[in-house]
Every structure is written in C-alpha cells, then in structure tokens.
C-alpha positions, 0 to 999 in steps of 0.5 A: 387616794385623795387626802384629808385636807384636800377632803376638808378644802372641798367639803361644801362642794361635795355637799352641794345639792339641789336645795342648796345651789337653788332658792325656792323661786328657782326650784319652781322654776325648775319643776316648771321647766320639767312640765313645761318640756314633757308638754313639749313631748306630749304635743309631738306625740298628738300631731301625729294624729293631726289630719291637718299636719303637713298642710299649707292650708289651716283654717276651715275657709281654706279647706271649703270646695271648689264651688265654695271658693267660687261664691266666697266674695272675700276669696281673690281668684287670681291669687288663689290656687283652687286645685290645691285647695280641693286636693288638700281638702279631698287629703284631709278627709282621707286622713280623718277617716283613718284617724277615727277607725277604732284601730287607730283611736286605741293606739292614740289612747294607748301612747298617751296613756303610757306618757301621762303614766310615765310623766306624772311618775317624773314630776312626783318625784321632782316635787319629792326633792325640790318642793312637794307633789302638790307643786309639781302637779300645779305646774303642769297644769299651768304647763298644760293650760299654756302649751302654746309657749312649747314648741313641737318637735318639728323638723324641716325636710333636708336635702344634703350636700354633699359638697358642704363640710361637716362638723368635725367636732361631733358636739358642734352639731348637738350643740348648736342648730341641731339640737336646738331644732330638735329639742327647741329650749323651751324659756326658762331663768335657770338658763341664766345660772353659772355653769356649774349650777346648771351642770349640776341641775342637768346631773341630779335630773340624771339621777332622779330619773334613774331612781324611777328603777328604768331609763327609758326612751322619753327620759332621755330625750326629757334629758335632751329638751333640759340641755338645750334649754339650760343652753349646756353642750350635749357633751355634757349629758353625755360624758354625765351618762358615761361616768354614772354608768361606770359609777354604778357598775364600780360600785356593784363590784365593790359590794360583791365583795361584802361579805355582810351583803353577801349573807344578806343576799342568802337571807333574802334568797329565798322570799325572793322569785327571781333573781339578777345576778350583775355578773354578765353586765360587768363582764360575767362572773365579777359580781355573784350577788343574787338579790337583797336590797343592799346600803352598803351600795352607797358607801361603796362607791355611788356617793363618791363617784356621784359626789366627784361631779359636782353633787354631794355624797348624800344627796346623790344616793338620795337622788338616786332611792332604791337603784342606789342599794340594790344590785337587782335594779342596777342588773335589770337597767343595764339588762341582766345579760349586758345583750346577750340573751337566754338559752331560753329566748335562744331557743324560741328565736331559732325556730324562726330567725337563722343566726340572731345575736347581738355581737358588740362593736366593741368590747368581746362576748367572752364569758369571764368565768373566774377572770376578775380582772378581763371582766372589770375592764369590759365594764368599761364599755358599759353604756345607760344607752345601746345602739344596734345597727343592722346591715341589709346585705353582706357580701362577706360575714365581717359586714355585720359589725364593720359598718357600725364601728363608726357610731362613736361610744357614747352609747353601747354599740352592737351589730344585729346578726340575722339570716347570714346565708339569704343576705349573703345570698342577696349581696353576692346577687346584687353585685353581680347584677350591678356588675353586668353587662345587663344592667350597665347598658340598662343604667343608662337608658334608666337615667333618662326618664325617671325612676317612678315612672318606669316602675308604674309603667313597667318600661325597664329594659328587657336586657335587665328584666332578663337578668332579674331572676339573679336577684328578685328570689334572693330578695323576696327571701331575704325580705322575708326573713327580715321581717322575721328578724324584726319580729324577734327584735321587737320581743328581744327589747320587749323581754329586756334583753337589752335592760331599761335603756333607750336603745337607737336602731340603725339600719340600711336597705333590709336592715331598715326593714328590720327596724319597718317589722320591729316598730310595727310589732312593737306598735301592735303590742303597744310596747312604748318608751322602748325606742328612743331614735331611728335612723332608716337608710334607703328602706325597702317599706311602704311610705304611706302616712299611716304606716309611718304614723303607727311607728311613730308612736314608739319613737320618743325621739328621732325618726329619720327616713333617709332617702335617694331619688337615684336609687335604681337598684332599690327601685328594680327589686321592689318592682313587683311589690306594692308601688302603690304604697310608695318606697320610703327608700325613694321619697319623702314621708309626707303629713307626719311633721315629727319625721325627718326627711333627708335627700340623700340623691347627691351622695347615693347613686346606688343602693350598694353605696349606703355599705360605704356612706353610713357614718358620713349619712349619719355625720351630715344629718347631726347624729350624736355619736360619730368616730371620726377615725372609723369615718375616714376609714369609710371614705377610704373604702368608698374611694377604692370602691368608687376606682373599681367602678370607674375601671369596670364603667370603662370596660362596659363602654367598650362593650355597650355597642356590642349590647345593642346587638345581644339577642335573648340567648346571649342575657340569658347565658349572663344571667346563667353566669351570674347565679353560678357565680352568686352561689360560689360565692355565698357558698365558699363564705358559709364554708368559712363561717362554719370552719371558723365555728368548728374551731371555736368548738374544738377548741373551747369543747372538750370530750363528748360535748365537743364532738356534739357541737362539731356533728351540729356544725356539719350537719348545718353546713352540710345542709346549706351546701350540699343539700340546697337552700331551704324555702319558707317552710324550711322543706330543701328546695333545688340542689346545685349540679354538684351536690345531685351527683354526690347526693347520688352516692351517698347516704344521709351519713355520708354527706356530713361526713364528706363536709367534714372532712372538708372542713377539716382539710381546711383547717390542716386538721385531717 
C-alpha cells in the first residue's frame, strides 16, 4: 500500500496525459505520424499486387522487346543484357495477366477495404483525444498525397551463417537493424522528445488502440512502426503489452467481486443475447460476471495499474472507453476460452481433424473450478498477443509442445496438436529411412549433382526409390490431413478461439503446411487483420508468386520463408508432387518484396534437423521472443544428436562396399524391415498415449461417466491398433499380422476388451 504523502509527491505524475505532456503542434505532429506510418502500411499491402515488384528493370524502355532495343539509338548493346531484358518483359506480362483475373481484383479490393475501414476507425479515434476528426483526417490525406516519404516494407533475402554470432540479448536485434528495417521510422519531431514522454506517447497509442474493443494484427504492427520511429526499444512495448494485460485481468477480478455489478449483471442479463464470462481467461471460475457494462472496472484497478506507467488515472480509463468498464469486451479480447474451444466447435472440428487442440507451453489446461487462488496465478501468463507453433512430425507425443518452449513469454504461447497417429507415422518413417543403408549410400551419390535436377530429371537412386514406400504413404497422409488441420485453424481464429489478438503462426516441415492450408482458407474467406507474422520452416507447399501473394494479404506483419538448398529428404517426398510449382522449403519466393527469404543451406543438411534448430532459426532471423535458456537446451539435443549420427555414418561406411553389390531382393528385404519397424514403433507410442488418457479418465471420472469415457478410449485405441489405419474416408484399410490372427477369433467385443486388459496391465491396474 502506497501512503498518502508518497500519493501527493506523485500527483502531477500520475496525472499526466497526452494533452498535458504535448503542445498543440506536437499533438499534430503526433496524428501526422500515425497517417504517415498506416500509409507505410497500406503501401506494403499494394506492392504485393505490383507486377513489376522484384524486377531489376522499372521503366517502360526497359521492358520494350528485343528487336525494340535493337533500333533504340539511345540503347549501348554492349552494356545491355537483352535476354534479360526479354525474360523480365515475358515475367511481367505473366503477372499482369494474373493480377487482372476478377479473383484476384476482388481480394485486392477486399484487403484494402478492410485497412481503410480499419485506419479511419484508429485516426477518429486519435483525433477524438488529441485534437478533432476533422485534423485527423486532414493528415491523412497530406499523408496520402506524400507517401513517397513512407517507406515499404521491404526487406532483403538473407543467407545465414551459421558461423556468425547471434545476439544474446533478445532486444538487441529489435532494437537495432531488425527493427528498423522492418519497420523503417518514419520522421518525426517527437522523436526528439525525452524518453519519458515518448514512453508514454508509445503507452496511451496502447490504450487507444485497445478502446476500438480488439487488437488486431495491424495494430500491433502500427504499434511496431511508432517504436521504431520514437526510436524506443521494442522491450518497452513489449513489457507495456505484458503489464496492461495484467492490468486488465486484475481489474476484472476485482470487479467479480462487486456485489453492486454483480446485481447489475443480473439486471442486464436478460436484454443481453449473449454472454462472456472472463472465467476461463483468468483461469476458469475466478470471474463469474456475465454481462453489463460495469464503471466500477475503473476504480477497481485499470486506472491504478494504468497510472503506475507513467499515465494518470483519469486519462487511462478514457483512453481506453467501453474496454475500461466492460467484462464482455475484456473477455472477447483475451478469447472467452483463454484457447480452449467449445464443445460445440469440438465436436464439428472432430469430424475432420484427429486430436486438435491448443496445449499452452506454459501454464496448464486445468479447469479451476472453485480454486481462486491456482486460477489467479495462471493470469499471469495471459498475453495481448498468442503465438501457435505447429511441428510437422513426431517421433514421440512430447514434440508437439518441446520445440516451442524456445519462443520467449512475451506473447502466450501454444502448441497445435493435430493428427497425433499420421505424424508419428510419418517421423518414425522418415528416421527410418534416413537411418538406412539405402539412403546413405544414395546420400552420397545425391550430393554430387543438384537437388532439383535430380527431381526434374527423376535420377534418384534406385537403391533409394526401392525403399521409397516406407515413406511416400505415410506422407501423402499426413500432407493431407495437415491440410485439414489448416482448415480447421483458419475457423478456429476466424470463430475467436483465441480472442481479438494478433496471433504469430510457427511452423516446420507440415506444420508449415498447416499454416500454407490456414492462410489460403483465411485469404478465401477474406478474413484479414487475424494474422500478424509467419515464420514457415523447410515448408512442403508451392512457391510460385501467386500462391505466396494470396497469403500475403492476411499477414499485416511479417512472412518469413526459410529455406535450404540441402534439403534431400524434403526433395525426395515432394518427388512425385507438383515440381513445377516449385518447393518453398528449397528456394526463395521470388516478385513479393514484402517476404523474407532466409538460406538456411549452411545450418540444415536434413529436414529432420529443423526438430532441433527452431529457436537458433528463429534467433539468426531477429524473431522477437526467444528463451535463451530453452536455446541452449536445443543446441545440447542437437549436439547429441549430430554424435548418434556421426557413430551411424561411420557404421555405413564400412558397409557402403558391401552396397554397390545389393541386388533387388536384399532393398526390398530393408525396406520390409523398416515398415515393421515404423508401425512398432507408431504403435507402442499410441499405446501409450492412450494408457496416459485412461488415467486422466480414471482418475477425474467417477461412476458411469468414467466407465463411458474409459469404453471411449478403447474403443479408439482398439481401432488404431488392432484394427489397422484408417484411409481418407475413415473405411479401415490393411491389418498387421498380428491383429489378422486375433481378429480371427474375436468378436468386435472382444477386441477392445482384449486392448483393455493391455492398458490395464500396463498401468498395474488389472
């Protein structure tokens, strides 16, 4: 408890506002810095329909033909390259051709549609604070008239070293070069300002933004363009973002607890058609409000926690408007099920996608029912901003969460559990082959011509292509049901699962295809501002410019393409898909300057290596949030890793002359071998997923609703394992040796029975 005197010492500081720290000039300056940097914005989004983007040639001359050239007098042949100039020509009547087709006119017209709706609703509310709309809408047009002086988001294709240090600090990258290319500051005289001021600029833009009742995408990075031009750390928005959140979620609590509001709440309970209870965003149960506009909200602790960063009490709940007395819009910002989803949206997502659920890196799932205090302390990982990593394959069920515990808690953080039993399938299949005799003899040969000529020219090995069904079923698989899984995400973010925050998508191998499916489906359903930045890792999807420019328009940040050139094993599966297309997990996006390439060749030497290199990828390309404790952790695995390998290679060698004399028979006996091994393996871990599931269950469920949910995870398991793998239509397809034998003395009872005793052996239950 702070005490009067200190109260009274700090009166004009906790006072302080916007109209008091800044003159009129500056508060023009300030709604002209807000036009100038949403014109920034704006202009990223129109050169990704510019056909000329990318091109070492601008002006109509150099894109005249070949015989053109020829006749111009003013053209010097011998400093002219002609070719270049007719391909580039040729490439730009390509994209103009795509750029008018009515499909892509119409998604053009819809994603500026939607920022121009978005920023006039921003600049009326500046103008509302600092001056009038009328002001405010007259610098954006000057903003407009000169947006030459904005510059675009452009950044350059890198190649990484990975040789060269990284920053340790997290925040010296965003603060220096990083953010500042990506987020050029755009001039500005409050940039001359003392700290404190600029610090509080940057906080109330904060608030206002939140008082539009969302926090969408191109907020945050409107939020980014006005650090970098305030020249303030990105440390300091961040930690801003981290303490409002908290704020909010404090000061919900307190009002639950109101027995004024909560009679308010009844009253208005019935004028009301729906309701979000703040319970589950806390920590379940620790707010039971229901609805009503509720001022108390203020006085409870938004303006107190508000004023301590720098900004009065006063002029913090009036920056903020409605979100600062109601629990309604506080619940629907942070997502009314704090990630987790309905049993409604459950239920429909089932039907298409096996096992799909967000499972936080941090924190727990729990539902505190009655448990006040466990509840509290979960609100502390509550986040304005989510981030969902998706892995592309699994070789044991902790991989869904273990390769994102890197990503620092500056944002919330979950895991995207889809398709448990096909990427197991898949990462057991992949090991296995990389792991053969097969492959390390073919490995060898690959590497002396290039990989894309030996997939145009289908000179793989035959050793290797006689070892190919291991992998190529479980694949095709797997691709598909992560196209599925990309589906389902795209309607999860569009139905608010994750509340009005701009979430950051993560993925590797078919995670990234995940994200591929989950952009193109939001693209289709013009859903924009969900998305703010994608970072897709050795992705198994087209890279042809039109598909990249369709998921373009509903990234308002960043959209990395991370890539390596040594990728085999990526280049072996997509073998017999579309090459013509191109594999963006192989090669650079070329003609959308708002996408990062980044040459990962020098770190990756195999697609099963990304497992281990997430967070130093993420480190070398200045990702924002990064726990350098969990990187460590990484290199460590990789460094056994890179041994086990070592001790393998060596073992291969000694047998590579005993390869070139392996006839048919012998590749075909390994690749036996290995699919035997691949389902032990993918069995005995579903074995123990679903042991793990009859615990929960037998331990949280009591009477008949546990034995139900026990017969439930048999019946599953029973399914999976004894029953064989199910094939698109979900009809069971073949059944191992095993399973065919006992299946022929047993009745449909009796196999989940038979599973059950298993289990149940298994957990010293029976």
């Amino acid at each position: 408890m702070v005490n009067d005197s200190h109260h009274k010492g700090k009166a004009e500081d906790q006072e302080e506002s916007l109209t008091t720290i800044l003159n009129a000039d500056q508060r023009s300056d300030l709604t002209l810095l807000i036009a100038d940097a949403t014109t920034a914005m704006r202009e990223t989004i129109l050169s990704s329909f510019d056909a000329g983007a990318s091109l070492s040639l601008d002006s109509s001359d150099d894109l005249l033909s070949e015989d053109d050239k020829i006749r111009n007098p003013n053209l010097d042949i011998a400093t002219t390259d002609v070719e270049q100039y007719d391909r580039e020509r040729k490439l730009k009547e390509q994209r103009e051709k795509e750029l008018s087709s009515p499909k892509m006119l119409e998604l053009k017209a819809s994603s500026l549609r939607f920022f121009d709706e978005w920023r006039e609703g921003v600049l009326q509310r500046i103008g509302e604070v600092v001056n009038s709309k009328e002001t405010a809408s007259s610098h954006l047009m000057d903003a407009s008239a000169a947006h030459a002086q904005a510059k675009i988001h452009q950044p350059a294709n890198k190649k990484i070293d990975p040789q060269a240090n990284s920053p340790q600090d997290p925040d010296a990258a965003s603060t220096g070069t990083t953010l500042y290319n990506l987020y050029p500051p755009v001039s500005t005289p409050l940039a001359s300002l003392e700290e404190s001021h600029r610090i509080l600029i940057l906080h109330s833009m904060l608030l206002l933004l939140l008082s539009l009742e969302h926090y969408i995408a191109p907020s945050r990075v409107l939020l980014l363009y006005l650090t970098s031009s305030l020249h303030l750390p990105l440390s300091v928005l961040t930690n801003d973002e981290e303490k409002v959140a908290r704020g909010l979620l404090e000061a919900a609590k307190e009002l639950s607890g109101a027995s004024e509001t909560q009679k308010k709440a009844t009253e208005n309970q019935s004028s009301r058609k729906w309701k979000v209870g703040l319970a589950s965003v806390a920590g379940a149960a620790i707010i039971g409000v229901t609805g009503g506009l509720a001022a108390p909200l203020v006085a409870a602790g938004v303006g107190s926690v508000m004023g301590g960063l720098g900004l009065g009490a006063t002029a913090a709940a009036g920056y903020l408007g409605t979100v600062a007395g109601s629990t309604v819009i506080v619940g629907g910002l942070f997502g009314a099920y704090g990630g987790r989803m309905t049993g409604q949206m459950m239920d429909n997502y089932a039907r298409e996608v096996e096992d799909f659920a967000f499972l936080p890196v941090r924190g727990t799932r729990r539902r505190f029912e009655g448990k006040a205090e466990e509840a509290a302390s979960e609100s502390k990982h509550r986040r304005l901003r989510v981030t969902i990593g998706i892995s592309g394959w699994l070789t044991e069920k902790e991989e869904v969460v273990t390769p994102w515990r890197v990503v620092g808690k500056g944002a919330e953080v979950f895991a995207l559990r889809y398709e448990l039993e096909a990427l197991m399938n898949l990462g057991n299949s992949m090991t296995a082959m990389v792991s053969s005799t097969a492959w390390g003899y073919a490995k060898s040969e690959i590497i002396k011509r290039t990989i894309f000529a030996d997939m145009m020219g289908a000179l793989w090995p035959l050793g290797l292509l006689k070892i190919s069904r291991v992998v190529d079923n479980p694949f095709s698989i797997a691709k598909s049901r992560a196209e599925k899984a990309g589906e389902v995400l795209a309607d999860a973010l569009i139905n608010k699962a994750q509340g009005e925050r701009p979430v950051t998508l993560i993925g590797y191998s078919l995670g990234a295809r995940v994200i591929y499916s989950c952009l193109t489906s939001l693209a289709k359903r013009r859903a924009f501002g969900l998305v703010e930045s994608v970072v897709m890792i050795g992705a198994p999807t087209p890279s042809t410019t039109a598909e990249w420019r369709v998921m373009r328009t509903v990234v308002s940040g960043r959209l990395i393409n991370v890539f390596s050139e040594n990728d085999y094993v990526l280049g072996f599966l997509y073998r017999t898909s579309s090459i013509q297309f191109g594999i963006a997990g192989l090669q650079k996006i070329e003609g959308l300057p708002s996408v990062e390439n980044v040459d990962v060749s020098e770190m990756v030497s195999g697609h099963l290596r990304y497992r281990y290199l997430v967070g130093s990828i993420l480190n070398k390309i200045g990702f924002e949030d990064i726990e350098l404790e969990e990187l460590e952790k990484e290199e460590e695995a990789l460094k056994l890793l890179e041994e086990e390998e070592a001790k393998k290679a060596l073992l291969a060698k000694q047998n590579k002359t005993k390869e070139g004399a392996r006839g048919a028979e012998e590749a075909d006996q390994e690749a036996d071998n290995m699919e035997k091994q691949v389902q032990e393996k993918t069995q005995k871990s579903l074995l123990q997923r679903a042991t793990e599931q009859l615990y929960i269950s037998t331990g949280t469920g009591t009477g008949k609703d546990a034995g139900t949910a026990q017969k439930s995870y048999y019946q599953r398991a029973a399914d999976q394992l004894h029953f064989g793998n199910k094939d698109e239509s979900g009809a069971i397809q073949d059944r191992t040796p095993v399973t065919q034998a006992q299946h022929g003395a047993q009745t449909e009872s009796s196999g989940p029975k038979s599973y059950m005793q298993l289990a149940a052996e298994k957990m010293h239950l029976g």
